[in-house]
C-alpha positions as CSV (number, residue, x, y, z in Angstrom):
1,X,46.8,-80.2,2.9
2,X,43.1,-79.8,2.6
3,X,42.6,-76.6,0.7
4,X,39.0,-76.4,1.6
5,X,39.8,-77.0,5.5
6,X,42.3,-74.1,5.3
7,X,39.7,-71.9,4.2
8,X,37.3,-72.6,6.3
9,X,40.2,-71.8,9.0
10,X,41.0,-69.0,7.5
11,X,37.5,-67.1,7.6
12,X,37.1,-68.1,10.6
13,X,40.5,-67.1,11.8
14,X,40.3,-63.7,10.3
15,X,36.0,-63.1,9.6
16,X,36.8,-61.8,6.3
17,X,39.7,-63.1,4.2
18,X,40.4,-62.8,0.5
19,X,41.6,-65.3,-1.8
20,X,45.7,-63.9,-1.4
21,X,45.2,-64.8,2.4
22,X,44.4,-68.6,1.5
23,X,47.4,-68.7,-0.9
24,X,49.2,-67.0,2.2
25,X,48.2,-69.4,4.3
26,X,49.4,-72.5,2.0
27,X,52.6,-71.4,0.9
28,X,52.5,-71.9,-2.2
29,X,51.7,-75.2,-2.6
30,X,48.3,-75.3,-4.4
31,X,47.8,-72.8,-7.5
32,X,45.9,-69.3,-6.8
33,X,43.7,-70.2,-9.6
34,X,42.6,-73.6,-8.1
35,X,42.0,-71.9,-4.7
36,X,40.2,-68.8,-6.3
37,X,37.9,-71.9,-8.2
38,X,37.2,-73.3,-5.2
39,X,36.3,-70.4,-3.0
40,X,33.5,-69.5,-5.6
41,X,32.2,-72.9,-5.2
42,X,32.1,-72.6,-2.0
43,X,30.1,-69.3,-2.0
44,X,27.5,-70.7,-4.7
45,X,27.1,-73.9,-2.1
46,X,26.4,-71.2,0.5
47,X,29.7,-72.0,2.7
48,X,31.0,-68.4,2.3
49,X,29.7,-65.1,1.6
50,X,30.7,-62.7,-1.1
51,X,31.5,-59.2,-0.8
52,X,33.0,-56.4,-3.2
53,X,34.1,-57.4,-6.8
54,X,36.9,-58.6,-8.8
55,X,39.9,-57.4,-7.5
56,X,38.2,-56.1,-4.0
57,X,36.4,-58.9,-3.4
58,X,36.2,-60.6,0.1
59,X,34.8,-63.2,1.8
60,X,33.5,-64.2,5.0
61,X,31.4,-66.9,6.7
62,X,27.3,-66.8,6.7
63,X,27.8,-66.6,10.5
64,X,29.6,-63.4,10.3
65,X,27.4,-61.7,7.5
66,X,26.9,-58.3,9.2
67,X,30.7,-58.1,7.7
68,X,29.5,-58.5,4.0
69,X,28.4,-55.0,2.9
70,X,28.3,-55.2,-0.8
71,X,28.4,-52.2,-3.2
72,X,28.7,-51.1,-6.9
73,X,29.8,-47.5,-7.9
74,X,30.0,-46.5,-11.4
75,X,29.5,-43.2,-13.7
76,X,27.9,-43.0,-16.6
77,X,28.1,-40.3,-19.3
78,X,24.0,-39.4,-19.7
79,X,24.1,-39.3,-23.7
80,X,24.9,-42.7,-23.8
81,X,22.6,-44.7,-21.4
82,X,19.2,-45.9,-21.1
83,X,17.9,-46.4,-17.2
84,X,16.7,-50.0,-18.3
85,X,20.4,-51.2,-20.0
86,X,21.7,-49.8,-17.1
87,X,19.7,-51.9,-14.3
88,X,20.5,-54.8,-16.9
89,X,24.0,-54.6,-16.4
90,X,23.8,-54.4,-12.5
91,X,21.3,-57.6,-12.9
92,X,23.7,-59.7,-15.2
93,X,27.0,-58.8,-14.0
94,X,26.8,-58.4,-10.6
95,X,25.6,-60.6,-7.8
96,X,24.7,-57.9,-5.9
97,X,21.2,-57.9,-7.7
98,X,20.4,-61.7,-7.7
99,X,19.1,-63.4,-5.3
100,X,17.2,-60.9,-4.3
101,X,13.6,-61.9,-3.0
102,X,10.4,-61.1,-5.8
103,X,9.1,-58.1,-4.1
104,X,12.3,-56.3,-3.4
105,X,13.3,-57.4,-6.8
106,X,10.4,-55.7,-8.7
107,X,10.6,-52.5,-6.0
108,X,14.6,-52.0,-6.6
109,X,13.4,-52.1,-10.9
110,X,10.6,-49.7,-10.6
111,X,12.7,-47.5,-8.2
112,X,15.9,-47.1,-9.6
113,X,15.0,-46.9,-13.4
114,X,12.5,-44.1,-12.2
115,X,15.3,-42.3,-10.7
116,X,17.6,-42.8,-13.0
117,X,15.1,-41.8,-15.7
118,X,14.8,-38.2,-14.3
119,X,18.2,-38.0,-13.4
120,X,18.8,-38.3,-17.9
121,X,15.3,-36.6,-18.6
122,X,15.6,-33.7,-16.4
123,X,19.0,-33.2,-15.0
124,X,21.1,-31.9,-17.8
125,X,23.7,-33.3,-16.2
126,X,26.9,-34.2,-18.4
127,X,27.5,-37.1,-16.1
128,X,26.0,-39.4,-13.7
129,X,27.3,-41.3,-10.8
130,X,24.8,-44.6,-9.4
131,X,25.6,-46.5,-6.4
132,X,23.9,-49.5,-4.9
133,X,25.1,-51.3,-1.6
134,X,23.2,-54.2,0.4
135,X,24.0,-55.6,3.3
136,X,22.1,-58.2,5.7
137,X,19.5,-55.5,6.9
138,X,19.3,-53.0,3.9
139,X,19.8,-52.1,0.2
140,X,20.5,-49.0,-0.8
141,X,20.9,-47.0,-4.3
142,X,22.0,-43.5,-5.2
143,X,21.8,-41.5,-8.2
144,X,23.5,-38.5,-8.1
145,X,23.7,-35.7,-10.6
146,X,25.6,-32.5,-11.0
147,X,22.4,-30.7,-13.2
148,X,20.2,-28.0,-12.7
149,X,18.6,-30.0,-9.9
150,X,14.9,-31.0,-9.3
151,X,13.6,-28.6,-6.7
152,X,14.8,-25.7,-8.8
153,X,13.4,-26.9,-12.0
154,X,10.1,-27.3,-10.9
155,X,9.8,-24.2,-9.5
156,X,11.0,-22.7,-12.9
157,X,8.7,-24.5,-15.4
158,X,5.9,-24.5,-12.6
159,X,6.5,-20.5,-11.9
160,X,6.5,-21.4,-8.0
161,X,7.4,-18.7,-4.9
162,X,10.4,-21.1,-3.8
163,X,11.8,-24.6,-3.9
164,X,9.9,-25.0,-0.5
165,X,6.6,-24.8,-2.8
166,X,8.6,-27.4,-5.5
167,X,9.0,-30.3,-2.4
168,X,5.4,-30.2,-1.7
169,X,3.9,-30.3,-5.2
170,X,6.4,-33.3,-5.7
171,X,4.3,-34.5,-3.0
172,X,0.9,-34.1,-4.5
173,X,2.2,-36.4,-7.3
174,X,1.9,-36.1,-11.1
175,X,4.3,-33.1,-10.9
176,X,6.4,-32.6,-14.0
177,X,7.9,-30.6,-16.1
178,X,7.3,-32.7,-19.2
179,X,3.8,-33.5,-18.9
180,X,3.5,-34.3,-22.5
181,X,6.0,-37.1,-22.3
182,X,5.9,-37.6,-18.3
183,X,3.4,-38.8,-16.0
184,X,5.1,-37.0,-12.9
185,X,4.1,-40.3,-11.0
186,X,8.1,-41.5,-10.5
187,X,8.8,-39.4,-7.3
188,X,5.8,-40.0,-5.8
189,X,5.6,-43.6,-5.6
190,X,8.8,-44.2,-5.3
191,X,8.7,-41.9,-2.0
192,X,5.7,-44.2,-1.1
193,X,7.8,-47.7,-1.4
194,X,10.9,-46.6,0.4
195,X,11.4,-47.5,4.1
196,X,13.6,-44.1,3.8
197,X,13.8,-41.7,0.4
198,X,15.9,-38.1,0.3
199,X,16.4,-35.9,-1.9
200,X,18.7,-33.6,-2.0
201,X,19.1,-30.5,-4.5
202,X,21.4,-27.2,-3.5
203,X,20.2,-26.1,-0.4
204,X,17.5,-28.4,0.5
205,X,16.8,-31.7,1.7
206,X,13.4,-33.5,1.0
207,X,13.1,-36.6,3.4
208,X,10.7,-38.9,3.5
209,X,10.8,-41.3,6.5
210,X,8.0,-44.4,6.0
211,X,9.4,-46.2,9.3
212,X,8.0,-43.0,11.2
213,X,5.5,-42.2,8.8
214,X,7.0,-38.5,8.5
215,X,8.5,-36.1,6.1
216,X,10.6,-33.2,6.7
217,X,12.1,-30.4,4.6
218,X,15.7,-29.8,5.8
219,X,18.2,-27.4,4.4
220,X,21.5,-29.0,3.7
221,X,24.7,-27.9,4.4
222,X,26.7,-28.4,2.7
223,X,24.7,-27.2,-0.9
224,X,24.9,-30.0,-3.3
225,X,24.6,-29.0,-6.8
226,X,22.7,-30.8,-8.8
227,X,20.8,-33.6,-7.8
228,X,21.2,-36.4,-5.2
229,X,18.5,-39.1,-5.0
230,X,19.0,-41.6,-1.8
231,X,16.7,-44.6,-1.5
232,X,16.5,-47.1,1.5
233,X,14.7,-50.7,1.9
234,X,14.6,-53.2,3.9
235,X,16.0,-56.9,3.1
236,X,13.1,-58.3,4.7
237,X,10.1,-55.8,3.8
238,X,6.7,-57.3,2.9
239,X,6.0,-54.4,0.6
240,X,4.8,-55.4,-2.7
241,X,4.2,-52.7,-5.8
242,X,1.0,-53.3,-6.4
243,X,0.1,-52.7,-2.9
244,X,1.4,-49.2,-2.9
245,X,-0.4,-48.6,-6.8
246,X,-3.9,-49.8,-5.3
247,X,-3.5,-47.8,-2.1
248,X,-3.6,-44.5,-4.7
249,X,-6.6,-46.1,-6.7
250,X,-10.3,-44.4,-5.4
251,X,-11.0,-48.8,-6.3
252,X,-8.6,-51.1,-5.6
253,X,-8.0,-53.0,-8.8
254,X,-9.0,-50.4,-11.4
255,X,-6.1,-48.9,-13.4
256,X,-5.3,-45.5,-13.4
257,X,-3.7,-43.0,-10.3
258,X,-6.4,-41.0,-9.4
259,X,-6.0,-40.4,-5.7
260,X,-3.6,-38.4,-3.5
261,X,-2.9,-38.1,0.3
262,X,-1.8,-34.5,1.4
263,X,-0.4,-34.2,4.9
264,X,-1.7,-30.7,6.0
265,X,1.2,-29.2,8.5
266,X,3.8,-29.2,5.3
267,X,1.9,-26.6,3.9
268,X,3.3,-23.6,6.5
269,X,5.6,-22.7,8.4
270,X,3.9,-23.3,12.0
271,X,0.8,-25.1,13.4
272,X,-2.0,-23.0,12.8
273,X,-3.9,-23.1,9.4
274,X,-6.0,-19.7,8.5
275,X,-5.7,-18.1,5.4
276,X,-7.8,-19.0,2.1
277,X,-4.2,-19.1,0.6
278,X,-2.9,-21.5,2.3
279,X,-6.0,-24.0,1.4
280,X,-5.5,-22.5,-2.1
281,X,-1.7,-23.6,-1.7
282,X,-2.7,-27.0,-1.2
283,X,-5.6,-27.3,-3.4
284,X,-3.5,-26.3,-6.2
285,X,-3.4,-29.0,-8.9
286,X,-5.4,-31.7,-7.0
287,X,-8.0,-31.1,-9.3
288,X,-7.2,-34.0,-11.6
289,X,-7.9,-36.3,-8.9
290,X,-10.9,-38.1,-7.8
291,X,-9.9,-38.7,-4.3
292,X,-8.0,-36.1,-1.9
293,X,-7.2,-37.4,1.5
294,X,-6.1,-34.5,3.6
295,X,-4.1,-35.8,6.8
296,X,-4.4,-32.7,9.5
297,X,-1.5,-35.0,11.7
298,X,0.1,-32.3,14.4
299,X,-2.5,-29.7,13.0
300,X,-3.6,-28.3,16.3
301,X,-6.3,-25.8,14.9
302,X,-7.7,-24.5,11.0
303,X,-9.2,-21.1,10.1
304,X,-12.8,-20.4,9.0
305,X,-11.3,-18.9,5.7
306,X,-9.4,-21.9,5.2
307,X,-12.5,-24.6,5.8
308,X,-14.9,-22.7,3.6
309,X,-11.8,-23.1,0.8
310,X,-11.2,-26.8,0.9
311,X,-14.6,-28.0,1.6
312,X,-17.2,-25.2,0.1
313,X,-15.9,-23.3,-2.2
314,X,-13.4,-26.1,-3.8
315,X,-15.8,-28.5,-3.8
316,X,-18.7,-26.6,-4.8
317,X,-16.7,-25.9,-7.9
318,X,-15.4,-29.9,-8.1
319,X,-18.4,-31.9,-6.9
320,X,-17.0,-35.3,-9.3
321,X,-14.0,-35.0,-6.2
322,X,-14.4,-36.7,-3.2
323,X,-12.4,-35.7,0.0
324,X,-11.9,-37.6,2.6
325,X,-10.3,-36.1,5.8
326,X,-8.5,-38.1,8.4
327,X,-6.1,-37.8,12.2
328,X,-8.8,-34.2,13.2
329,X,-8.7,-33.2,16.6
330,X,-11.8,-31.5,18.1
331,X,-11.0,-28.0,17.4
332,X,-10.0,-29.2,13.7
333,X,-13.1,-31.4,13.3
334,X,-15.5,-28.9,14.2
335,X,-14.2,-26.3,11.4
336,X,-14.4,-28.6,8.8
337,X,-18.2,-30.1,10.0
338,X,-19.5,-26.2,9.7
339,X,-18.0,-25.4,6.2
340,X,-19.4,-28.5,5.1
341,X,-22.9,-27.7,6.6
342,X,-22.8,-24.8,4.6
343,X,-21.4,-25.6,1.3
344,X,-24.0,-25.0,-0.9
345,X,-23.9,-21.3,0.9
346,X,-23.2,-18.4,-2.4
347,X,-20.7,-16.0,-1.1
């Protein structure tokens, strides 16, 4: 009997099959080691498709892909790892991390060893779970912790009102409670890569959506403790690092991260923006930038007080900083245009 026919009959009898259906299937009469041999062969020619590992793994046809979810779980005592050993490993032993394309290559590195960097930095965690998974549309990682968690820890060190204020200074970028051994940059632009990126501390959920072009703060029920980082990305994206670096450049091609993008409505509870506050909420530790673009999306109107903040008073005091507004509607536009006109006004 032709042991490679009866495989082929076999995955497409059953869509996925593993090598003890094959021996099954030929009673015996060719060794399990010879068939195992010869169903890896057959994956590396591209016949069959591989899923799971060693003892779970399976197999199916390339026509039935949409079957082959592959994915890696493993935990990690955090004394004893380093994130870039760790993404070694998964590289090395694992399929699961070849043949990836260049770009999502280079974004799953930067990604996961920045996550997995704060998780042993930051989390004081004992123990750390990761898990990565791809199928034919998606890979996805997790890093999960069971620490102090992130929200909470920045609003500690950072002495803010709540771990509302923590999620949007993790926004701003180069938040950190390390800065002399951190850039804070991690979160940020791995938020900016993702098709989706959530993070998930006790009672809160930061989500960043890129498909939408949204982000939300959600409480979560139930309360994780510690720290849960989830991080989405197409198979087929375009994106490229160094696309996402530049776009946070004030000039594409010079080194450094000296720009931000701030999207206005997550800075309150409703729609209306009034108080000198909450412009002082926002402003708050923008000042090592060079460029601020403030997006006033689903910002329906702005105070007076909170106009004359951002663009008097602010930059008055910060005239190296450039600010660049963007998505105003009328009544929005026309309170920015008059602080402006009177920004060299002395209150």
């Amino acid at each position: 009997m032709d042991a490679r026919k009866t495989i082929l009959q076999v995955a497409k009898e059953n869509k996925t099959f593993k090598t003890a259906d094959v021996v099954k299937k030929l009673e015996g009469n060719i060794s399990r080691q010879y068939i195992s041999a010869l169903i890896s062969h057959m994956v590396r020619e591209g016949q069959l498709l591989k899923g799971g590992s060693t003892a779970s793994a399976f197999y199916a046809l390339p026509e039935n892909s949409e079957l082959i979810v592959e994915t890696i779980s493993l935990r990690f005592d955090t004394d004893k790892i380093e994130e870039h050993t760790v993404y070694n490993t998964l590289r090395d032993r694992y399929n699961l991390v070849r043949g990836l394309p260049d770009n999502i290559q280079s974004i799953l590195f930067y990604a996961f060893t920045e996550m997995l960097n704060n998780a042993i930095e930051h989390s004081k965690s004992k123990n750390i779970e990761i898990e990565i998974r791809k199928d034919k549309n998606n890979l996805t990682f997790i890093v999960n912790d069971f620490g102090i968690g992130v929200f909470k820890n920045v609003m500690r060190q950072r002495k803010l009102k709540s771990e509302i204020e923590a999620m949007q200074d993790l926004l701003k970028g180069k938040t950190t409670t390390q800065p002399h051994s951190h850039s804070g940059e991690g979160i940020f632009f791995t938020s900016k890569i993702a098709d989706l990126f959530r993070l998930e501390s006790f009672e809160y959920t930061l989500r960043v959506d890129n498909n939408i072009k949204d982000v939300f703060f959600e409480e979560l029920k139930p309360s994780k403790n510690g720290t849960r980082v989830l991080f989405t990305i197409s198979m087929h994206s375009k994106k490229h690092l160094s696309d996402i670096f530049n776009r946070f450049v004030t000039n594409p091609g010079e080194p450094g991260f000296n720009k931000t993008e701030i999207l206005v409505r997550l800075f309150t509870q409703g729609t209306i923006y009034i108080s000198r506050s909450q412009a002082r909420r926002i402003l708050s530790g923008l000042e090592k930038y060079e460029t601020i673009v403030l997006d006033y999306d689903k910002v329906s109107t702005v105070g007076q007080a909170f106009a004359d903040e951002i663009y008097r008073v602010f930059k008055n005091n910060h005239t190296n900083i450039k600010i660049e507004s963007r998505n105003m509607i009328e009544p929005v536009k026309f309170m920015i245009e008059r602080a402006q006109e009177n920004k060299f006004k002395i209150s």
